[in-house]
C-alpha positions in Angstrom: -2.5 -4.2 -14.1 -3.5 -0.6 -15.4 -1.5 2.1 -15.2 -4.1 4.0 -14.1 -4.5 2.4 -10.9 -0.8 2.3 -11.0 -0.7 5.8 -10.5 -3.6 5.5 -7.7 -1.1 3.7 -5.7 1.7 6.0 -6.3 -0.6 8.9 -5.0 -2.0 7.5 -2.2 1.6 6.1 -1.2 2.6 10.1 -1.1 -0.6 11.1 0.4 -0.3 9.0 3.3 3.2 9.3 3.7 2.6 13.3 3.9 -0.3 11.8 6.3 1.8 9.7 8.5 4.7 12.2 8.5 2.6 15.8 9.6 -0.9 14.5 10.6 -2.6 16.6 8.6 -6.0 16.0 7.7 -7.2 14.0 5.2 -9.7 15.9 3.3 -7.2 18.6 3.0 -4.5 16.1 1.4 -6.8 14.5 -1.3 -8.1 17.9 -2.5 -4.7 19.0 -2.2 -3.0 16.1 -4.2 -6.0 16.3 -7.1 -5.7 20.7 -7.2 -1.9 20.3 -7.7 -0.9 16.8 -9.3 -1.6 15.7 -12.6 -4.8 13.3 -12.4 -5.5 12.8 -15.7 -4.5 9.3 -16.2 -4.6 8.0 -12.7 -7.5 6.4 -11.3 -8.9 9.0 -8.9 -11.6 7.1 -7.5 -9.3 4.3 -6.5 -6.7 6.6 -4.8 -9.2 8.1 -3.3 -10.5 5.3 -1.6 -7.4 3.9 -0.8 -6.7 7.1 0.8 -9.9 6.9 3.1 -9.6 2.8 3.5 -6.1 2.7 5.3 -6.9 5.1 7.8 -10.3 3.8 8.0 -9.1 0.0 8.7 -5.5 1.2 9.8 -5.8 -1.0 13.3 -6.5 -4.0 11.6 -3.8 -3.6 8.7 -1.4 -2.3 11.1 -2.6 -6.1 12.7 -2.0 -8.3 9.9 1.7 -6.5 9.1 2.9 -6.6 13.1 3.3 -10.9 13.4 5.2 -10.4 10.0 8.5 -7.9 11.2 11.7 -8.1 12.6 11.3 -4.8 14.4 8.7 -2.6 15.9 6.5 -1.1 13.1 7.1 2.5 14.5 10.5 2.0 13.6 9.7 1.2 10.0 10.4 3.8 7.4 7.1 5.7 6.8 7.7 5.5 2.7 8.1 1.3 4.0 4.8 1.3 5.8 2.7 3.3 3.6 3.5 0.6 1.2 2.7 -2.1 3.5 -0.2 -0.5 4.6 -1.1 -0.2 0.8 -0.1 -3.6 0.4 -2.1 -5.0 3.0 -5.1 -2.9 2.4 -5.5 -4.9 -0.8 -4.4 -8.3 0.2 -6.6 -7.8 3.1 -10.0 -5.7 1.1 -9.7 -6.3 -2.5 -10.0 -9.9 -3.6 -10.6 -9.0 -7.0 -6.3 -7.5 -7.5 -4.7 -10.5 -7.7 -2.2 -10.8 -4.6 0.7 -11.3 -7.1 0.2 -7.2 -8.5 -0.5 -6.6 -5.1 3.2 -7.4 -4.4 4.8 -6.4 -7.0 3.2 -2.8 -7.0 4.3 -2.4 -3.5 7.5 -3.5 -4.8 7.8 -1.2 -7.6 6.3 2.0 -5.6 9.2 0.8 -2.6 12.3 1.1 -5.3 11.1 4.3 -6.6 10.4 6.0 -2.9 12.1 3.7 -0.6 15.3 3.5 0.7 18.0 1.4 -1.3 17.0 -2.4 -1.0 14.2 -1.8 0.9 12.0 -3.4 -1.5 13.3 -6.9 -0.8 12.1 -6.5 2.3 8.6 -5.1 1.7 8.6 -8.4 -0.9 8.9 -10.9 2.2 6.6 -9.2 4.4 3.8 -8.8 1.7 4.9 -12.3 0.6 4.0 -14.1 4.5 0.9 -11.4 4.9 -0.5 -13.3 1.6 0.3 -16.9 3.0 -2.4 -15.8 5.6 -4.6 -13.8 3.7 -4.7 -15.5 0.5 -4.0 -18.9 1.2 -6.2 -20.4 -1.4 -5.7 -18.3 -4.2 -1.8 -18.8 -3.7 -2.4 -22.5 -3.6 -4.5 -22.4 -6.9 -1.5 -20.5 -8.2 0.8 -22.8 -7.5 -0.5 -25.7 -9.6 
C-alpha cells in the first residue's frame, strides 16, 4: 500500500466528514483541502476521485453498509461512516486495492479519527461487506 494513497484516504475521510457534517459543497472542499493542506506526498488524483465517487454512488454504498449494522446508519458516527463509506467505495469500485488494505486502511484512518474502539467495529462491518463483495478473491485468499 503507498503512502501516498494513504494520505488520499486520510483527506478524503476529512473532506467528507466536513461534507457530511455542514453540507457544503464539494468543489469548494477539494479546492479548499489542496489550497490549505500539504499535498505534496498524497495522491491527489485518488482523493480527488474518492471525494467525487462517494457522493456520486453514495445510495448504493450507503446499500451495501445498511444489511451489515446493528443500528440505523444515521446514528453512526460521521468519522465511522466516512470510513465505511470509503471502505465500501473500494470494496465495492476498485478491484484492483486488494480488499485486505481496504480494511485495514479504514481501520487505521478509524483509530486515528474515530472514537475509542471504534475501529473494531468498522473491522466487522467492512469484514461481512467483503464476504459479499469479494467473495472470490477472499476465497483465493484463503488457500
Amino acid at each position: 500500500m503507498s503512502r501516498a494513497r494513504s494520505k488520499a484516504r486520510r483527506c478524503a475521510l476529512q473532506a467528507l466528514y466536513q461534507w457530511q457534517m455542514a453540507g457544503q459543497d464539494l468543489v469548494e472542499i477539494e479546492t479548499q483541502f489542496v489550497a490549505e493542506h500539504d499535498m505534496a506526498k498524497t495522491d491527489v488524483v485518488y482523493f480527488q476521485a474518492l471525494l467525487r465517487e462517494v457522493p456520486t454512488r453514495l445510495d448504493e454504498i450507503d446499500g451495501h453498509i445498511t444489511p451489515h449494522l446493528d443500528r440505523a446508519l444515521k446514528s453512526l458516527d460521521p468519522v465511522e461512516l466516512a470510513a465505511l463509506r470509503i471502505g465500501v467505495c473500494e470494496l465495492a469500485y476498485h478491484p484492483d486495492i486488494p480488499y485486505r488494505v481496504v480494511i485495514n486502511e479504514a481501520v487505521e484512518l478509524t483509530k486515528t479519527f474515530g472514537a475509542d474502539q471504534s475501529h473494531k467495529y468498522i473491522n466487522g462491518v467492512l469484514d461481512k461487506v467483503a464476504r459479499a463483495l469479494r467473495s472470490t478473491e477472499r476465497k483465493m485468499n484463503s488457500r
